[in-house]
C-alpha positions, 0 to 999 in steps of 0.5 A: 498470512502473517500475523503482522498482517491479521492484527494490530502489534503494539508499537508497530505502524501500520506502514510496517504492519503493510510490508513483508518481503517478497521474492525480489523486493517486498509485498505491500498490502492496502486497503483500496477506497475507490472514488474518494480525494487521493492520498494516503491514511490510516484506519485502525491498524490497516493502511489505506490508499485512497483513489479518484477511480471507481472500481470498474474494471480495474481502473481504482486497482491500476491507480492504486498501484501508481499511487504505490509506485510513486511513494516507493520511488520506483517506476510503475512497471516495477509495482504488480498486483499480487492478489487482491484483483477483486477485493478491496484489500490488494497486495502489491510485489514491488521489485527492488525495494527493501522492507525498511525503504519501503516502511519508511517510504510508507510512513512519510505518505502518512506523516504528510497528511496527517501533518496537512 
């Protein structure tokens, strides 16, 4: 794993800290937090999506992976889990996105709560 992804870099958002490239678009990695209000936030260095479902047989993974697709403006099929099906840190490939779009895409999900 990259350093960008083990620590915090100063100067560099989480967001950015969250999205490398992947073999056709980007890899995006998040912290999980089953069975909370939906929405996105920031802990420590490591972005964090927060999901209603619990994490029962995939079902905070899948929510997870919509709430991704949604920010990234891509269709849900275009997001797959790349590792991560049984840990609360996931990794997702996201087809046709590039690392900037996505940053940036990443960085408005937050700007928006944290200015709500």
């Amino acid at each position: 794993m990259p350093a960008a992804l083990d620590g915090h870099l100063p100067g560099v958002t989480a967001a950015a800290q969250a999205v490398r490239p992947g073999a056709d678009g980007v890899l995006v990695q998040v912290r999980v937090t089953p069975r909370s209000r939906p929405g996105w936030s920031v802990a420590g260095d490591r972005l964090v999506v927060r999901v209603a479902a619990a994490p029962v047989e995939g079902a905070a993974t899948d929510e997870a992976r919509r709430a991704v697709a949604t920010v990234l403006g891509v269709a849900p099929g275009r997001v797959v889990l790349h590792r991560g099906a049984r840990s609360r840190t996931k990794v997702f490939a996201v087809d046709g996105v590039s690392v900037a779009s996505a940053t940036a895409a990443l960085e408005r999900a937050v700007d928006a709560v944290d200015r709500s």
